[in-house]
C-alpha positions in Angstrom: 0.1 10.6 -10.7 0.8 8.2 -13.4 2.6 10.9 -15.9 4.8 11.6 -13.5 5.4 7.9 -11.9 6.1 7.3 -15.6 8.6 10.0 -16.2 10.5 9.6 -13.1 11.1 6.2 -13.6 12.9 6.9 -16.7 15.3 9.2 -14.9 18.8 7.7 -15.9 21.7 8.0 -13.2 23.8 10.6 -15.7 20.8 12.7 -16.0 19.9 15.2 -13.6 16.5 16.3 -14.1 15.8 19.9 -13.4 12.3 20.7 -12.2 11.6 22.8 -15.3 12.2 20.0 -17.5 10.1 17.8 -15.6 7.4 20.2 -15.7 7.3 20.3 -19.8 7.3 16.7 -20.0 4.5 16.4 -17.8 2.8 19.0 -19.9 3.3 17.3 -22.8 1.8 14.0 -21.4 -1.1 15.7 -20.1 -4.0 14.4 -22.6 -1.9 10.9 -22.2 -3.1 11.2 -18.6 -6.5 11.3 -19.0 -6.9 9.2 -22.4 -5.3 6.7 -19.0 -8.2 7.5 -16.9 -11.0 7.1 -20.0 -9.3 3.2 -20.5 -9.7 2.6 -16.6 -13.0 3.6 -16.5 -14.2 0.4 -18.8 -13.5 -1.8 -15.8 -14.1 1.2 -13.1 -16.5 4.4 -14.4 -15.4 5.9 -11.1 -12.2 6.5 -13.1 -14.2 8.3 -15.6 -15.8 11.2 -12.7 -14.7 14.3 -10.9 -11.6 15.2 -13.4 -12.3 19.1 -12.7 -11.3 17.9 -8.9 -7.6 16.3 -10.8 -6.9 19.6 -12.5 -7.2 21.2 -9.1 -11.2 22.6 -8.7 -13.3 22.0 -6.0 -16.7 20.8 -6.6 -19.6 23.0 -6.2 -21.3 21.6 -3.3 -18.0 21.2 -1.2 -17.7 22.1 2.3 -16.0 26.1 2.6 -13.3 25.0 4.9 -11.4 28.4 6.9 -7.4 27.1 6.8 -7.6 23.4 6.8 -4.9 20.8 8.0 -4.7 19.0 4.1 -3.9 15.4 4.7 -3.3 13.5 1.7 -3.3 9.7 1.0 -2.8 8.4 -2.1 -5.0 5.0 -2.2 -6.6 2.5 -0.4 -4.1 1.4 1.6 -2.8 5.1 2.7 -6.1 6.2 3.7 -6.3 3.4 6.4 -3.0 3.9 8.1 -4.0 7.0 8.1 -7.2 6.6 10.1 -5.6 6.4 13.3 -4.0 10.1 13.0 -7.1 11.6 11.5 -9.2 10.2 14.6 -6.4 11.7 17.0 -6.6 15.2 15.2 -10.4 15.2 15.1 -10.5 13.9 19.2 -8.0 16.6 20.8 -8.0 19.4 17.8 -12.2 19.0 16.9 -12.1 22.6 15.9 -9.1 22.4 13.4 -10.8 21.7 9.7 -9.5 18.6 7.6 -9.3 18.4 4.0 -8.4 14.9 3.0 -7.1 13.9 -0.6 -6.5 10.8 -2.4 -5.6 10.1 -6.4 -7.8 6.7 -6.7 -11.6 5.9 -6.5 -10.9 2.9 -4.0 -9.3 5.6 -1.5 -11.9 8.0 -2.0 -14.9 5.3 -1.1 -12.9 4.2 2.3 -12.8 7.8 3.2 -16.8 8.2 2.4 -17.2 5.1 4.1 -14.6 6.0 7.7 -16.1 9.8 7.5 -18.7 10.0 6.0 -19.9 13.2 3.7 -18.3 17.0 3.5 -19.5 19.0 6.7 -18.4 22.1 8.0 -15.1 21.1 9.8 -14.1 17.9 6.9 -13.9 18.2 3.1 -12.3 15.1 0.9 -11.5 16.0 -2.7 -9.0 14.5 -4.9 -5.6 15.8 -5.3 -4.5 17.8 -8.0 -1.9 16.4 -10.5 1.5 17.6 -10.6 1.0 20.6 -12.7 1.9 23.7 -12.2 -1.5 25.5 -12.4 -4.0 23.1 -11.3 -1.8 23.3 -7.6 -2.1 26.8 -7.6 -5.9 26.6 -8.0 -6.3 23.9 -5.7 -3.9 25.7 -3.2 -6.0 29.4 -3.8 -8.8 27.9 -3.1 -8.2 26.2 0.0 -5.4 27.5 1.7 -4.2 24.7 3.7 -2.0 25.8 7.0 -0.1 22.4 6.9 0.4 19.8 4.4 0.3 16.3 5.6 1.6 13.4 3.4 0.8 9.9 4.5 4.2 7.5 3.6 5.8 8.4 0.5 3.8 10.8 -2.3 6.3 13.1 -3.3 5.3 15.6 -6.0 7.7 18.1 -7.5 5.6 21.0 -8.1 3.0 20.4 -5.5 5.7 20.5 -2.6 7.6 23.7 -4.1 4.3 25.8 -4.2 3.2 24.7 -1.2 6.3 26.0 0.4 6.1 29.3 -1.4 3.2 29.5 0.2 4.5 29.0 3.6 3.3 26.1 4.2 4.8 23.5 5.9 4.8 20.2 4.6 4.8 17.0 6.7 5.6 13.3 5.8 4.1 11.5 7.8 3.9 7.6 8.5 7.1 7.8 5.9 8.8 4.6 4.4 11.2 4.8 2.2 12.7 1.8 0.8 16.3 1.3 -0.6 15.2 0.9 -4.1 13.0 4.2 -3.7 16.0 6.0 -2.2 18.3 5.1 -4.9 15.7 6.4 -7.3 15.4 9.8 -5.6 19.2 10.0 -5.6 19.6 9.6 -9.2 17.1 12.1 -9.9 19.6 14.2 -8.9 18.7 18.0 -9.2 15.2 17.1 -8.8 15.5 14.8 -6.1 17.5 17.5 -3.7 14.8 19.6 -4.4 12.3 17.4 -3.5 14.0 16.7 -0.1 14.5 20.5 0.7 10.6 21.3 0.9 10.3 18.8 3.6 9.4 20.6 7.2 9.8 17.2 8.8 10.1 13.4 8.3 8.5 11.2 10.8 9.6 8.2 9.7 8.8 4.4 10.4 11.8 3.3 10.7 15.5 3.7 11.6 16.5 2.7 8.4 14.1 5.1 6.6 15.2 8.1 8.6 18.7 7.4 7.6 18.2 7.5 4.5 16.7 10.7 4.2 19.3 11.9 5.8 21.4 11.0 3.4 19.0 12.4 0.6 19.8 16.0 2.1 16.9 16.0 4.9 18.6 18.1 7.8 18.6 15.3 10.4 17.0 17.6 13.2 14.1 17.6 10.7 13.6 13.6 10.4 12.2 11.8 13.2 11.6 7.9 14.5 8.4 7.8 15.6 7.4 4.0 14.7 4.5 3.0 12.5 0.7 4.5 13.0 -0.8 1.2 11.8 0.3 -0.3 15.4 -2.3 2.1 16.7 -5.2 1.0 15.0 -7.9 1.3 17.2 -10.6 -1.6 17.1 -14.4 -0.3 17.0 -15.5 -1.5 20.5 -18.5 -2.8 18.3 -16.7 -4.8 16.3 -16.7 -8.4 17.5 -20.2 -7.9 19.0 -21.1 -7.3 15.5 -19.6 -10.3 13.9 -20.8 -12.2 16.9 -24.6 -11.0 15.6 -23.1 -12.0 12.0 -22.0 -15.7 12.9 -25.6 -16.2 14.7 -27.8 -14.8 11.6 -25.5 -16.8 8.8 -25.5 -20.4 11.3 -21.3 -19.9 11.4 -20.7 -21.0 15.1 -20.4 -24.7 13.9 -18.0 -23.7 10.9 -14.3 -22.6 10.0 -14.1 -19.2 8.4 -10.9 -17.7 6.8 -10.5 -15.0 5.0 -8.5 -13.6 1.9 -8.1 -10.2 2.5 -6.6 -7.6 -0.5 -6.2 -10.1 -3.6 -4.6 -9.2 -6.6 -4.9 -10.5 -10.2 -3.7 -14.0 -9.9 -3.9 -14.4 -6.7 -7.6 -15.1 -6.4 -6.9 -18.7 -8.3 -4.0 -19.7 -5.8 -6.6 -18.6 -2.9 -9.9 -20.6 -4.4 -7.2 -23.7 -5.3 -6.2 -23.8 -1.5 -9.7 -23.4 -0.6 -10.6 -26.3 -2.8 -8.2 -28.7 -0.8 -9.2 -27.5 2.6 -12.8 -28.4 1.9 -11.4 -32.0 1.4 -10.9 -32.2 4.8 -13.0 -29.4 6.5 -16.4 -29.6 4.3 -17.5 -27.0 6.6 -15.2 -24.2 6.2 -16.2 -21.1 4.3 -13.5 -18.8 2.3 -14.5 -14.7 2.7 -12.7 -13.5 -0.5 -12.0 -9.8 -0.2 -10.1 -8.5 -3.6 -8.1 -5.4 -3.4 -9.9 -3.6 -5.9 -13.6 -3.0 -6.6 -13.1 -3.0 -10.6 -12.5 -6.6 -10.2 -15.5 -7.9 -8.3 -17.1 -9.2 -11.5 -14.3 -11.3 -12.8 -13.6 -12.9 -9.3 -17.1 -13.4 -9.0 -17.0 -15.5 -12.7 -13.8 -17.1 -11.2 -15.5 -18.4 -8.2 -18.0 -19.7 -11.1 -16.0 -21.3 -12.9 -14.4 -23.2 -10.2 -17.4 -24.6 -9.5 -17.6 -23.2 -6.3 -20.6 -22.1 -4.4 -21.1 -18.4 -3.0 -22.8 -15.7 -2.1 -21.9 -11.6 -3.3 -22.1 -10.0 -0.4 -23.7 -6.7 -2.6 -26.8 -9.6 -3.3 -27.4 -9.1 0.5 -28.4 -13.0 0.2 -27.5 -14.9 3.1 -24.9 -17.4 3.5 -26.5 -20.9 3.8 -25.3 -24.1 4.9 -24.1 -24.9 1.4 -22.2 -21.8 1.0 -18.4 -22.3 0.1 -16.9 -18.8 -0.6 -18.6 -15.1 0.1 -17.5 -12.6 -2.3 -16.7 -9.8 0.1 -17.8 -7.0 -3.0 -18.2 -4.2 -0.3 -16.3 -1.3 0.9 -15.4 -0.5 4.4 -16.4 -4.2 5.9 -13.1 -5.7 6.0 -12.9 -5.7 10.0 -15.8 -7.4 10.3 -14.8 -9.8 8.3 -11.5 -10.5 9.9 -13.3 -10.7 13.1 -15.7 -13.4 11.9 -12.9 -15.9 11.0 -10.1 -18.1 12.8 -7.3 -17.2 10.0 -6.5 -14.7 7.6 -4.2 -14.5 4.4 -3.0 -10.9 3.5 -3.0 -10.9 -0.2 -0.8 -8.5 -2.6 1.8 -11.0 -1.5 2.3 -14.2 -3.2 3.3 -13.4 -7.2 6.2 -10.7 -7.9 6.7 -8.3 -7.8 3.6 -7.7 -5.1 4.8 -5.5 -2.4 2.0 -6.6 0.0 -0.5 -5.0 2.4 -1.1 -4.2 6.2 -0.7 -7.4 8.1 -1.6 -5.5 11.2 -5.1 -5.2 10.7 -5.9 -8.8 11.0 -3.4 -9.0 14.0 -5.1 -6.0 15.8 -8.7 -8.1 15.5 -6.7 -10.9 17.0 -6.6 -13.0 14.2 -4.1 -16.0 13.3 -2.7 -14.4 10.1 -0.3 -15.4 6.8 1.2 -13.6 4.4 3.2 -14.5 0.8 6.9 -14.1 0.5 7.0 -10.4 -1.5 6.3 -7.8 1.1 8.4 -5.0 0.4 6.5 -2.8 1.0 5.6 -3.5 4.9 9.4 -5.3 5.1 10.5 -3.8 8.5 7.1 -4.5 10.2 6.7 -8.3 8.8 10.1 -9.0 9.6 9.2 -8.0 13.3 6.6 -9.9 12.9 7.6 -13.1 12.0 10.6 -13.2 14.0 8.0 -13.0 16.6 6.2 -15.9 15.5 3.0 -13.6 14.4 3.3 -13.5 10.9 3.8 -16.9 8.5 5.2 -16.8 5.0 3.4 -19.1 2.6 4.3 -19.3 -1.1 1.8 -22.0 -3.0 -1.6 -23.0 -2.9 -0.3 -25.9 -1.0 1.4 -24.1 1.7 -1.6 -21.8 2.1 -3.7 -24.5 2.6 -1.9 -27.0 4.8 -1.0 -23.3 7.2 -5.1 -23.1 7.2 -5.6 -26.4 8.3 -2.8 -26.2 11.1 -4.9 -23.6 12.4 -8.6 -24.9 11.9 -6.8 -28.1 13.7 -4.7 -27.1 16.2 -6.3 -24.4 19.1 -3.1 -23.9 20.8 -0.8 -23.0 17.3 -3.6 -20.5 16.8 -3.6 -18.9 20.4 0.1 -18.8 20.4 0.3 -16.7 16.9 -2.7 -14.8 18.3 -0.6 -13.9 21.3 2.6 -13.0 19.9 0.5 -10.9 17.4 -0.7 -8.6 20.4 2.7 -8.8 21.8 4.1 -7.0 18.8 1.4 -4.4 18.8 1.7 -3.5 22.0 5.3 -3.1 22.2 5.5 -0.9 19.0 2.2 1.4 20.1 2.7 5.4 20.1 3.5 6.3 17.3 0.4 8.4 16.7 1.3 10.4 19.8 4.3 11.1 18.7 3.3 12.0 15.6 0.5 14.2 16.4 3.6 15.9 18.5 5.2 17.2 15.8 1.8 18.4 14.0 0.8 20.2 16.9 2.9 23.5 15.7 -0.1 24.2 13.1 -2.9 22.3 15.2 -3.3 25.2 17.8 -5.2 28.3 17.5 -2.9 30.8 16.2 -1.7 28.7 13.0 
């Protein structure tokens, strides 16, 4: 919640923030909150919906779920590493409901477009904010018999009256980076009591389960169980689909990359490398997929202005011969697309202070993939990576080009990347089994 990202961050290492305190400022930024959401609704209207769903009410036409297991992912990126644990509870517990949350309009499309609509078994809502009241509404109403928190999410008030409740809490897929940690230890009061509603931890990494430990997480509750992303599962349609694709848009005869997850200034560095491989591969075609769907308009003028031509892929026009960039403007597609090209760039990377996005995805297509130097937030799985020689750093327009071409240019560079990138995957696979392991206490039938 962006209140409460606000306030926290303002937590000084001399004060220790009780949970009471934190509550009243909260409260008092409450209209601040949604005058927040009005302002991002001029470039995204979806911004601008469902508030009675944010203060903790359940639409009228949702599903009447009977003790749900509430999984909740905050965005985009959170709802697709979660996808592999959802499919895992929905194949060996079908008749255990699932309410599934997020807090932004992006995360709420993917989980429309990976599940569909509200039946009787699955329910997707968005999460309440951190006060006091709307949690209790939200939890009254669908008394949840788990919590499940993909990664890091950690909300004061939310946790505590879930656990009054009795209900165990989860974090699952967690990361925690140093920064973060230091920021949870100076919260001090608020911080330990954060840690304390924790059932269990199953974290990433070794270095994120230490240092939960050290934040006050009993260490028999905090488990290594390795990343869920390594189990993404590939739709055994998929390439027969972009094989289809390729045939219908004449792109057997042309070199396809893609720039998957751009963010604002990024697009620019993307279209300039484009521009210099075309010098040398007139042929090659650029699918553009930015991070965010509140931007497809001004990437779309970008493209213009370049002087570039392409196709939106919302037009539904097809991509001719003379087609230099498709604006990937869609939801949901971005598999497809990575299994239509030769090379992919994972954006969210290249400017600071970035953080970056799941490299893992283009690796599990089996796709020749590059990232930008500012990662942090995947930094134990890129390094992995690219001390395997399946993940390459590129910082400029330049580099990302001239890494392209190498590609486009060289079959054997690209087979050997591909290859290491299925090494990788395979070796670090699992970690939804072991995951779904430690759920499986409030899976069966008499949770």
């Amino acid at each position: 919640m962006y209140a409460g990202r606000i306030i926290a961050s303002s937590i000084s290492e001399e004060w220790l923030l009780p949970r009471w305190l934190y509550t009243v400022l909260l409260t008092l930024a409450f209209p601040f909150v949604f005058l927040r959401l009005w302002l991002r609704g001029r470039t995204s209207p979806a911004y601008r919906l469902r508030w009675r769903e944010r203060l903790g009410r359940a639409p009228s036409d949702a599903s009447m779920l009977t003790r749900p297991i509430w999984l909740h992912a905050v965005s985009l990126g959170e709802t697709l590493a979660a996808r592999p644990l959802v499919e895992a509870i929905r194949e060996h517990y079908p008749d255990v409901p699932l309410l599934i949350t997020t807090m932004t309009p992006t995360g709420s499309a993917q989980v429309r477009a990976l599940w569909g609509d509200d039946n009787a078994d699955f329910a997707h809502v968005y999460a309440p904010y951190d006060f006091p009241w709307a949690v209790r509404r939200f939890l009254a109403h669908w008394q949840p018999r788990a919590l499940v928190i993909m990664e890091t999410e950690l909300w004061p008030n939310t946790l505590v009256a879930a656990r009054a409740r009795g209900i165990p809490v989860m974090l699952a897929n967690a990361r925690l980076s140093e920064r973060s940690a230091r920021g949870y230890e100076r919260a001090g009061l608020l911080g330990a009591e954060l840690m304390r509603q924790l059932t269990v931890v199953a974290a990433q990494d070794e270095a994120t389960a230490e240092r939960f430990c050290l934040l006050g997480v009993p260490s028999n509750q905090v488990v290594r169980t390795g990343s869920v992303k390594f189990d993404l599962a590939v739709p055994e349609h998929l390439h027969d689909d972009a094989a289809r694709w390729r045939v219908a848009w004449s792109l057997l005869q042309r070199s396809v990359w893609v720039a998957a997850s751009t963010h604002a200034g990024e697009d620019e560095i993307v279209l300039a490398a484009h521009r210099a491989i075309l010098q040398t591969h007139p042929e090659a075609l650029l699918i553009l997929v930015p991070r965010h769907p509140e931007r497809f308009d001004a990437v779309a003028k970008l493209i213009s202005s370049e002087g570039l031509q392409a196709v939106r892929r919302s037009s539904h026009e097809l991509v001719g011969a003379n087609t230099q960039v498709l604006l990937a403007d869609s939801m949901g597609e971005l598999l497809l697309w990575l299994a239509m090209a030769k090379v992919a760039f994972v954006g969210g990377s290249l400017l600071a202070p970035g953080g970056g996005h799941n490299a893992l995805e283009p690796l599990a297509v089996g796709v020749s993939t590059l990232t930008g130097p500012h990662y942090t937030n995947f930094q134990s799985i890129n390094d992995t990576l690219i001390a395997a020689g399946a993940l390459t750093v590129v910082s400029s327009a330049a580099e990302l080009a001239q890494a392209v071409l190498a590609r486009f240019d060289d079959p054997e560079l690209l087979q050997r990347q591909r290859a290491a990138g299925a090494a990788v995957m395979a070796a670090n696979q699992g970690a939804v089994g072991r995951q779904l392991e430690l759920l499986a206490p409030w899976l069966g039938e008499g949770a």
